[in-house]
Each structure stands twice: as C-alpha cells, then as structure tokens.
C-alpha positions in Angstrom: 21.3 13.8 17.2 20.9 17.5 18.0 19.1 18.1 21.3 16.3 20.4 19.2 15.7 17.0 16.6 15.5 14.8 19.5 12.6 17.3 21.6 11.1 17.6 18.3 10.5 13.4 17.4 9.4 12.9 20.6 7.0 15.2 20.7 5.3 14.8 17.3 5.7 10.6 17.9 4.0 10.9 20.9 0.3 12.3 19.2 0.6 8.9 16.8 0.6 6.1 19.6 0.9 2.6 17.6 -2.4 0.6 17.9 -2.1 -2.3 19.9 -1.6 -5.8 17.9 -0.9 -4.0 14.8 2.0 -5.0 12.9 2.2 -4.2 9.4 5.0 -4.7 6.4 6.2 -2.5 3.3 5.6 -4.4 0.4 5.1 -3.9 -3.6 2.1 -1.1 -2.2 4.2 0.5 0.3 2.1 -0.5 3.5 -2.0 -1.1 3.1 -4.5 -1.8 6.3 -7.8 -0.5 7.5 -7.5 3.3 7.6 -8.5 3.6 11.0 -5.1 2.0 12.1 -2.7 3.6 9.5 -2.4 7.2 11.0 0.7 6.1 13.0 2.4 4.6 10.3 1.7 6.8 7.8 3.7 9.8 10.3 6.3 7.2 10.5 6.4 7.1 6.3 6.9 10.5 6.5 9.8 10.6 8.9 11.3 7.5 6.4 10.6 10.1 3.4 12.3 12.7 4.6 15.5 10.7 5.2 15.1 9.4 2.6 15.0 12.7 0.8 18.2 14.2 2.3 20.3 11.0 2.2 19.6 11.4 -1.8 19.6 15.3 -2.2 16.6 14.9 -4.5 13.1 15.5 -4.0 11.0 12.5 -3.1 7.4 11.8 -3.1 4.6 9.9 -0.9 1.2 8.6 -1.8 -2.0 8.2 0.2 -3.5 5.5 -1.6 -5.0 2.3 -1.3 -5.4 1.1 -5.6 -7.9 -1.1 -5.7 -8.7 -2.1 -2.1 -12.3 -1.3 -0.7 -13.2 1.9 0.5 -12.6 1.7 4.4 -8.9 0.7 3.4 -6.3 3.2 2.8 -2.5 3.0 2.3 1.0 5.1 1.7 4.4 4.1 -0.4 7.6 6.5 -1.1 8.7 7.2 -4.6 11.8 7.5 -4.8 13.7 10.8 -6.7 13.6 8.3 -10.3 9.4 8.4 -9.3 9.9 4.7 -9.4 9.5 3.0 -6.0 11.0 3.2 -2.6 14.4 1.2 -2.9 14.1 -2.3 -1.8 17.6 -1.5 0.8 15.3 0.7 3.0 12.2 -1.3 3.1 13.4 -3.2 6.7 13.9 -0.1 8.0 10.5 1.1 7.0 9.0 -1.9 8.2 10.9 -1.4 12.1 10.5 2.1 12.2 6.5 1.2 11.2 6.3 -1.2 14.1 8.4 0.4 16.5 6.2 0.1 19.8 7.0 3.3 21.3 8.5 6.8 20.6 11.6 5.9 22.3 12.3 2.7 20.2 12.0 5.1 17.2 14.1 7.3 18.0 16.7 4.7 18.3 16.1 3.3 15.2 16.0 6.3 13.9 19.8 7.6 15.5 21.0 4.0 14.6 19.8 4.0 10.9 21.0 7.6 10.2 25.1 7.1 11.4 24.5 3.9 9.3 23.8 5.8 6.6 25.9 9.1 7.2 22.2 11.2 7.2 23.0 14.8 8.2 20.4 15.4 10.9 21.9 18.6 12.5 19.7 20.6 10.4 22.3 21.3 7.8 20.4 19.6 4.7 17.0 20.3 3.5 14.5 18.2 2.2 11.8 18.4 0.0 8.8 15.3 -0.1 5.8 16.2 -2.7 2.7 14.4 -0.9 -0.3 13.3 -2.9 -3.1 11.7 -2.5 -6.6 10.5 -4.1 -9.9 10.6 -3.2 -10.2 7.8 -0.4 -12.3 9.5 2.0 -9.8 8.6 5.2 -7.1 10.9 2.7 -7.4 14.0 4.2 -6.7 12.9 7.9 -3.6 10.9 6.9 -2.1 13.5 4.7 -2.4 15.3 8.3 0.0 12.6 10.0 2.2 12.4 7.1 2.9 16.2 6.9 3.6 15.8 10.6 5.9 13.2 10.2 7.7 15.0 7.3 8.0 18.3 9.6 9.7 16.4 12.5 12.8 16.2 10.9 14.8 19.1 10.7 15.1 21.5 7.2 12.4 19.0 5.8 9.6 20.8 3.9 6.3 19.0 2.0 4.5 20.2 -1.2 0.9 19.1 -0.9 0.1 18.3 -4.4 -3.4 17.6 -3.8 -5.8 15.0 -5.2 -4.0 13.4 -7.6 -3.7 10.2 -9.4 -0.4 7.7 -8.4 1.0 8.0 -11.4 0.4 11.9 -11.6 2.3 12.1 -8.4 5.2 9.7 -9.5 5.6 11.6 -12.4 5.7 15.0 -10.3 8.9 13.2 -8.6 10.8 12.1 -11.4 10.5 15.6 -13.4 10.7 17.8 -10.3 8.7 19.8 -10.4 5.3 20.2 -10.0 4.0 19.1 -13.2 0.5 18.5 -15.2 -0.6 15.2 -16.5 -1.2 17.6 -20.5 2.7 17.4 -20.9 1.7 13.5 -21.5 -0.6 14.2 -24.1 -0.2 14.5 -27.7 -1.8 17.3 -29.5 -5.5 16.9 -30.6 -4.1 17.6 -34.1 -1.8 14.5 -33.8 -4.4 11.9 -33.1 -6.5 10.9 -36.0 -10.3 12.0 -36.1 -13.0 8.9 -35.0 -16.2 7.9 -34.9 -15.6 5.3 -32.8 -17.0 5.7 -28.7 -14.8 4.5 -25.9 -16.1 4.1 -22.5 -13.9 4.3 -19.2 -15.3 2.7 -15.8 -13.2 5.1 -13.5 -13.5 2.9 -10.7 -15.6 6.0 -9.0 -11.7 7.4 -8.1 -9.5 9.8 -9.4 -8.7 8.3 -12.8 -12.1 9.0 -14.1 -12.4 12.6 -12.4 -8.5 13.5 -14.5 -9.8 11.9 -17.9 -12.7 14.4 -17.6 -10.8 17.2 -17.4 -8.9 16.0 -20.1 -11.6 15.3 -22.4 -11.5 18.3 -24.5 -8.4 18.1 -25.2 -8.2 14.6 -27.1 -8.7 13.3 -30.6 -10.4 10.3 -29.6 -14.0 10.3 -28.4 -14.4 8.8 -24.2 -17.1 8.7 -22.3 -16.3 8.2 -18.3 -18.4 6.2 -16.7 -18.2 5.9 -12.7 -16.1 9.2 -12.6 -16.9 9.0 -8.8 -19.1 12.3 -9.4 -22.4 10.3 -8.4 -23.4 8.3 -6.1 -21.2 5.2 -6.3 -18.2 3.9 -3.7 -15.0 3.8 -4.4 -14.2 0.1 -6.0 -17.6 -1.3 -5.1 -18.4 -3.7 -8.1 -16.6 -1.1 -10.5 -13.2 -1.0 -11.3 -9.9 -2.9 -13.0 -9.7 -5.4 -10.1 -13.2 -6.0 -9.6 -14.0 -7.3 -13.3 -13.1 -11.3 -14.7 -16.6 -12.1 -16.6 -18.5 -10.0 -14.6 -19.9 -6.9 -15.9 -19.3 -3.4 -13.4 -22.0 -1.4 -12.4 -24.2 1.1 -15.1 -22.6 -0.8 -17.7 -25.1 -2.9 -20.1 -26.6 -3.9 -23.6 -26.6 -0.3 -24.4 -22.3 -0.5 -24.7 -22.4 -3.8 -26.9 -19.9 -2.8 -29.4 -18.7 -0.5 -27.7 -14.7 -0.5 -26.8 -14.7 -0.4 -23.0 -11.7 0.0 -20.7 -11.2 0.4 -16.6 -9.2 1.7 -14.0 -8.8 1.3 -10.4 -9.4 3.3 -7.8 -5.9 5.2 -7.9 -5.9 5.2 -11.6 -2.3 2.9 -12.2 -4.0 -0.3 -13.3 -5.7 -0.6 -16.8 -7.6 -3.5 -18.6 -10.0 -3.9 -21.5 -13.3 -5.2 -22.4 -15.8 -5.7 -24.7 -19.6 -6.7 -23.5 -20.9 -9.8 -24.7 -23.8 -9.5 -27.1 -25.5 -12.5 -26.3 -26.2 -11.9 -22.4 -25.3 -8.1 -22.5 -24.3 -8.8 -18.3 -21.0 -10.2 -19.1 -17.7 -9.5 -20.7 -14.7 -10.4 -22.8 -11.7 -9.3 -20.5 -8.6 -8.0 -22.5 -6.6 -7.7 -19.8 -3.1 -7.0 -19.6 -0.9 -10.0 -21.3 -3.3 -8.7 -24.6 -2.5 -5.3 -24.4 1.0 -5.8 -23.7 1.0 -7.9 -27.0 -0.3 -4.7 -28.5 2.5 -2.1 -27.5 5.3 -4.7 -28.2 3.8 -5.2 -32.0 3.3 -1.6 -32.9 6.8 -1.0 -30.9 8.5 -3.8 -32.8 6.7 -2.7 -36.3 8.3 1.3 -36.1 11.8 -0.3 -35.2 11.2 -2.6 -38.2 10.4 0.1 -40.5 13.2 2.0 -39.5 16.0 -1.1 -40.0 14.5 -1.3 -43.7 15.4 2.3 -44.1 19.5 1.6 -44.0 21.7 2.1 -46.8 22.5 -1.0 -48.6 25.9 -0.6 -47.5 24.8 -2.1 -44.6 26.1 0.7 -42.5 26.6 -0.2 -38.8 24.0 1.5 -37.4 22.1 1.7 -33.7 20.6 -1.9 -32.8 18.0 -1.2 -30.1 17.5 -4.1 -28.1 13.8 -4.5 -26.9 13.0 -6.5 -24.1 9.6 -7.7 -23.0 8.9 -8.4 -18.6 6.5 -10.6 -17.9 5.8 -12.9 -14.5 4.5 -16.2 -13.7 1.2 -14.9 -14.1 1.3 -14.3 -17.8 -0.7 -15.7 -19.8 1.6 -18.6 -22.0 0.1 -17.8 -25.3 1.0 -14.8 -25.0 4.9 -15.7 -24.3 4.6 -17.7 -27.3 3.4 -14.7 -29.5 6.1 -12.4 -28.3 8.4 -14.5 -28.3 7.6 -15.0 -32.5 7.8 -11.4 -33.3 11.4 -12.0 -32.6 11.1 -10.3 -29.2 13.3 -11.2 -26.1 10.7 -12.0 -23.0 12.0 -12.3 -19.4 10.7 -13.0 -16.2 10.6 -11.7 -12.9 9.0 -12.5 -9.7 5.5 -10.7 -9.6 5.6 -7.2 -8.5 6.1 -3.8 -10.4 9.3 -3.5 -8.9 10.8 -6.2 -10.5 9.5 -5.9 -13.4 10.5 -2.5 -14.1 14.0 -2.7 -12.6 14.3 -5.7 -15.2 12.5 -3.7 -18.2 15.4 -0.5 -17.5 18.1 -2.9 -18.5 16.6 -2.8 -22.0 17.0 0.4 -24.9 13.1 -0.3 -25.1 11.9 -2.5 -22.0 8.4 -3.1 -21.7 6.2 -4.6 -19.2 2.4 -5.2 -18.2 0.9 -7.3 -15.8 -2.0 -9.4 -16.5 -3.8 -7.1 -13.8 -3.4 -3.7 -15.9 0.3 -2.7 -14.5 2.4 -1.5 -17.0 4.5 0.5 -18.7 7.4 1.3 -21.4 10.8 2.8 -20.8 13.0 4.1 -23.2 17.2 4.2 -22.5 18.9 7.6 -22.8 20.7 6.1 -25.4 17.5 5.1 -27.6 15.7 8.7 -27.0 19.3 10.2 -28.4 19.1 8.5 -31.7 15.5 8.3 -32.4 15.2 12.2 -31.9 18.3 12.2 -34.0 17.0 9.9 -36.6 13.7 11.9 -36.8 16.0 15.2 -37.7 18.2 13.1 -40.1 14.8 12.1 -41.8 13.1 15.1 -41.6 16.0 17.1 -43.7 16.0 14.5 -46.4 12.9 12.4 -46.6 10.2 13.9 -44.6 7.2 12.0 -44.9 8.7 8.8 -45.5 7.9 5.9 -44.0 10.9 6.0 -42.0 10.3 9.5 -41.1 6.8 8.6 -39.6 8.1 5.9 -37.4 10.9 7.6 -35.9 8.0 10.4 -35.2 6.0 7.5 -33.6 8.4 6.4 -31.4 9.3 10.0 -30.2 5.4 10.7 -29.6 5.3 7.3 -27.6 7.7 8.3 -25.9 6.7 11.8 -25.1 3.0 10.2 -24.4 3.8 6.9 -22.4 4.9 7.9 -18.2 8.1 6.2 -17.9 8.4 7.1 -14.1 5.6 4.8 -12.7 2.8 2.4 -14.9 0.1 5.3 -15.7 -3.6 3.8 -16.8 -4.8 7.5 -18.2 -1.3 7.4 -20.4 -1.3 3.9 -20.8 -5.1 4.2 -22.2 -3.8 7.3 -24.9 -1.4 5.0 -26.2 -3.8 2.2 -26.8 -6.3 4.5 -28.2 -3.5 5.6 -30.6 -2.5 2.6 -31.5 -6.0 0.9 -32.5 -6.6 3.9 -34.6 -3.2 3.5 -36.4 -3.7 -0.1 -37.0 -7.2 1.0 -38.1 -8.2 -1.8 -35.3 -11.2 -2.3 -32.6 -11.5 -4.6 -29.8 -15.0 -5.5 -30.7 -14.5 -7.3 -33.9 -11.5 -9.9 -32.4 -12.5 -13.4 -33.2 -11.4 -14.8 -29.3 -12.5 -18.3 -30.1 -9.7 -18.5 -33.0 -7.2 -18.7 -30.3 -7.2 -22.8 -29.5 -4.7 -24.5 -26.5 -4.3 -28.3 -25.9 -2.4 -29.3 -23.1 -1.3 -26.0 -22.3 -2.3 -25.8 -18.3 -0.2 -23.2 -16.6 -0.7 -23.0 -12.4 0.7 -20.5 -10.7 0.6 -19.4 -6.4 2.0 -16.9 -4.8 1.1 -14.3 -1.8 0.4 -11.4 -3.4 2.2 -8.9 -1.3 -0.4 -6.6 -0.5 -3.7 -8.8 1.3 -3.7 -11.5 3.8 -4.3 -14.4 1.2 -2.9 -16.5 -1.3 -3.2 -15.8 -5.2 -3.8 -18.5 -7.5 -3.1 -18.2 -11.5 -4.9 -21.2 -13.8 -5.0 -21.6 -17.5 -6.9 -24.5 -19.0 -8.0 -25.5 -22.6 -11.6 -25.4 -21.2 -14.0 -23.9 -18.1 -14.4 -27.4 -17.0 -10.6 -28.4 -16.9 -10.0 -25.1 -15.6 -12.4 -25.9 -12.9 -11.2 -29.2 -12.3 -7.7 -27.7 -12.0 -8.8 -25.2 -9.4 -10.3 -27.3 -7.1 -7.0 -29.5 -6.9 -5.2 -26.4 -6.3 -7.3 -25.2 -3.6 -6.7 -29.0 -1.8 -3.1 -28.9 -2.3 -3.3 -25.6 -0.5 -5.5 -26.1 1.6 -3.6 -29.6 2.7 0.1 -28.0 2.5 -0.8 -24.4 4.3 -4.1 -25.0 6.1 -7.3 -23.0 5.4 
C-alpha cells in the first residue's frame, strides 16, 4: 500500500472511533442498528464500496436506509454494479472490516483483503459509488461518514444522488447512469381510463413523497395517504410491516371499498388491502403470496396467448420457461395454485438474495415475499424474442391477440425494475393488471378459499432484528392460536426466552 493511501486511512479512520460493545453483521439489509452507533460503520461501508467498485470496474451503489425499522434506527447495504445486492463472497469481509476495533486493525484487513483480491490501490484505478439515501432523519450525518469513507481510498469519487427511494437507487446502479424513476412508467395513453380510487399508505417515507410527483403522469387515479408531508413518523403505526389486521393511521370507514395498498418506509416492500365494512378499523391483508399469484396468472396468460398463435406446423419455436421463487414462508395455498397454472415453483431460504439469484436462472423468474418483496426478471434471451415477436406481429397481424400480448410483455417489462424489488413499480403493474382483467380487490369472496389440515409452521431468524420469526397457517383463528402458543413453548424451551 502506497505511503499517501496508508496516511490517508488512518487519518480519516481515526474521526469514526468504533463504539464500545458494538458488534454488528451484514446481512440480507446490509447492516441495521440504532443510528447513533452506525456512523463508524457506515465510513467503513464506504471504504468496502469503493473496493468493491474498482475490483469490478463498474460503478457501484450504497444506501442509507433502514426499510421498515422505527425511526431512531438507520442502516446502509452495497449494490452491487447488476443493482442487485452486495455479493455474498464479500460479506465476511464487510462484517471484519465493520468490527475492526481500531484504525490499525483496518488497515490490515484492508492491505490483506486487497493482495487477496489483486485491488489496485496505488491510485491507478478509479472508482465511482452512487450514494443515496431516504428521508430517515439520522440520513444526512451518515451520508457524511460514508462520503468520507468513499474519499479515503485513492481515485474513488461518490455521486450523491440525493433522497431517493431503494429501489430508485438500485436502479441508478444497474443502468449507470443517473436515471429517473419516469423511464419505469408507461405512457398515460397506455393505461386504460378509471373510475376506480386507489389509496397508498406511504409509510410517511419516500415512497409516498415519489408517487406524488408522479401522480400526474398516470392513468390510474392514487391518492397518497401518509406521504410523510404532515405530521406523522416515519413507520409509526403506518406502513407495509406495521399492518396484519390492524388498520394504519388516517385510514377508516371513509376508504371501505376502496382498493388500498402500502409501502414501507424505503419504498421496496408492497402489500394490499381492503377495509372491512363491518368494523371499518380492520383489514383484509393481500399481502404478497396473493399478488404474486396475480403477476404469475397474467404473465402465464400472455405466454399462453402467444403459444396458440403458432403455425399448425407446429414450428419449433421459443419455449420460455417461467419460474416462480417462493420461501418457507409462503403461504401453501398459494403453491398449490401456482403450481396448477402449470407453473414451476421453487424454494429458497428466506431472503431477497436468494430468491432473486434463484428467479435469474429462469427466461421469466418471478418472486414475492409474503412481506411485499418482489419482483420479475426477464432473460436476455426472452427480451430478444418477445421484442422480435412484437415486430413479426406488428408487420402482419397488428392488433391480434397475439400482437397485444407480446406488447404486454414488452410494457411489463419496460414497467417492472428488474435491478432490485421496487413497491412504486411493483404497484403500476398491479394497477395495470386489475384494470386489464377488468378486476378489484374489493369484491374477492376471501371466505371461498377453505383448508383442512393444511397447518404450515415455519421459524427462522430473520436476518435483520435480534428475534426469532415465526410463520403459522391454520384452518381457523383458534387452531392458529393453539398452534402459536406451542410454537412459542417449543422455543422458548429449546432456545430460552
């Protein structure tokens, strides 16, 4: 290590002094703690960034976010130059060089990881890290320590993208360049006219404050609701994480029939729900097993539609092979459903990064947590003959039925942000869909859908708290109950409480 690099770490390492007893790890959120704690590590994230940035050649992009967690939290994760996440290989060296207890032990790990990984840091390279961030109030001071971190390494430059949303910014990354969320949007003259009023809780984040300034340019007609413009926190009784039955804040009878949906705080999470009529304070939760069921239908219906348009020759033409990802979380009826529209269903331990390693492996792989991650991704391959198709059509039968879906499928894929799961996209595309099908959330008959013996129990740590997640399905409250409280035993008795 040049003598100027090594004068330069120390010196910057030495203003962000590790807090004593801290000791944190990179998981599926990048790292996540009180924000009072996180200024050393985020510098640290910056360092890994910008290593990360010239070990690729690419641009590569950092986060200041904390989803769903409560306000006093904050966080920071690396997307990496496909804007999906920071490759699992380098995640032990971001959790030493996170915990490293002194500027000298990071410097070592530092000059030890980069021969390991033949990193020019003599200055030669350059580097480029796009930082974002949303509107957690502790954002501004860490996006202070992460520029810092970014600027101790030598030819390394950032691009302060401002308050943006995490997809926005993992979008920015895999495009490179700085890019607006409109190229995700179809045109107003695409999207069919409606009466019909959606309503967004924008988790008072930056999801609602984007929609807003994206109202005028869409078909369908969305209120925002807790755009964070007023006087309500940040994920305080609003949001995608916060809802099960409950109904979030400034919601009511008034939005009975109306189609509801909500973010989280950093805008990547996206559920549904409908308010009750009878009790107007509670909700029917469409969460993300039901929408996922949606894009796969309307997905598997255009591919459908296209098949029927072959010659009767039977001409060997392009099989796409859709997949569907789901974890141990999902709901089983909806397996069962996928899994009778002829689709192929997978699973993967929880976390987006499995799932959408797994889903890339597909020509159309689709995934979507039961918590509102998601998205679709589309092979080279499958982009390259559907835009084909579409141009094959369009010369000989335009207007066809076969012509229309091959459009669809471009549009979704022009619409749907393949880099990271995007709730404002992810909300377009359901919006779309509905008004294709000519369907609404609010007139669903939920109590058609009957189980019997179908319990499904799932635990596992979710990754980014200190506590254990517990999954139950049950053909009734009270078994479901009943079913819980054994769990919580069993836990309680194997891991102590």
């Amino acid at each position: 290590m040049k003598e100027e690099q090594l004068s330069l770490l120390l010196k910057s390492s030495s203003k962000f002094p590790l807090p004593q007893g801290v000791k944190l790890s990179y998981g599926t959120a990048g790292f996540r703690a009180d924000a009072s704690i996180l200024r050393s590590t985020v510098f640290r994230v910056g360092i890994l960034a910008a290593l990360r940035s010239l070990q690729t050649k690419s641009v590569i992009g950092l986060m200041i976010t904390a989803s769903h967690n409560v306000v006093s939290d904050n966080g920071v994760k690396v997307a990496d130059p496909s804007g999906g996440m920071l490759t699992q290989d380098w995640e032990p060296f971001a959790d030493s060089l996170a915990n490293a207890p002194d500027p000298h032990h990071l410097l070592q790990l530092i000059n030890e990881f980069v021969k390991k990984e033949k990193i020019p840091l003599d200055g030669s390279g350059s580097a480029e890290i796009l930082l974002g961030r949303d509107t957690w109030p502790s954002g501004e001071s860490l996006v202070e320590a992460a520029n810092e971190g970014v600027n101790s390494i030598l030819g390394a430059n950032f691009v302060d993208m401002g308050v943006v949303t995490t997809p926005q910014l993992h979008w920015m990354v895999s495009s490179t360049k700085q890019g607006c969320l409109m190229d995700l949007v179809p045109n107003k003259s695409e999207m069919a006219n409606t009466d019909e009023k959606s309503i967004l809780d924008g988790a008072n984040g930056i999801g609602g404050e984007k929609l807003e300034m994206l109202k005028e340019s869409l078909g369908p007609v969305i209120e925002v609701c807790n755009s964070g413009k007023g006087a309500g926190v940040l994920n305080e009784k609003v949001g995608s994480d916060f809802k099960e039955k409950i109904l979030p804040r400034n919601f009511g009878h008034n939005d009975v029939g109306s189609r509801c949906a909500s973010f989280d705080g950093d805008a990547d999470r996206l559920v549904y729900f409908s308010v009750i009529q009878e009790t107007g304070n509670k909700i029917n939760l469409v969460d993300g097993d039901k929408i996922l069921s949606l894009f796969a239908l309307f997905i598997k219906e255009q591919i459908s539609i296209l098949e029927q348009g072959k010659d009767e020759k039977g001409s060997s033409d392009y099989h796409a092979r859709i997949g569907v990802v789901q974890t141990a979380y999902a709901n089983g009826g909806s397996t069962d459903y996928l899994k009778r529209l002829g689709l192929e269903v997978v699973f993967t331990p929880t976390g987006v990064k499995y799932l959408h390693e797994q889903a890339a492996a597909y020509d159309i792989g689709i995934y979507f947590e039961a918590n509102g991650h998601r998205t679709v991704l589309f092979s080279e391959k499958f982009l390259s003959w559907v835009e084909e198709k579409n141009h094959e059509l369009s010369s000989v039968s335009i207007g066809s039925e076969q012509q229309k879906a091959a459009l669809r499928l471009v549009a979704v894929s022009k619409l749907i942000n393949q880099a990271v799961g995007d709730a404002l996209s992810g909300l377009l595309l359901v919006e779309a869909i509905l008004q294709h099908m000519g369907w609404s959330v609010k007139v669903l008959d939920w109590k058609a859908v009957v189980t019997t013996n179908a319990e499904t129990v799932a635990v596992k740590p979710p990754g980014i708290q200190e506590s254990i997640n517990a999954k139950i399905e049950a053909s009734t409250q009270e078994e479901d109950d009943s079913l819980a409280k054994s769990l919580a035993h069993l836990v309680e008795h194997f891991l102590g409480s």
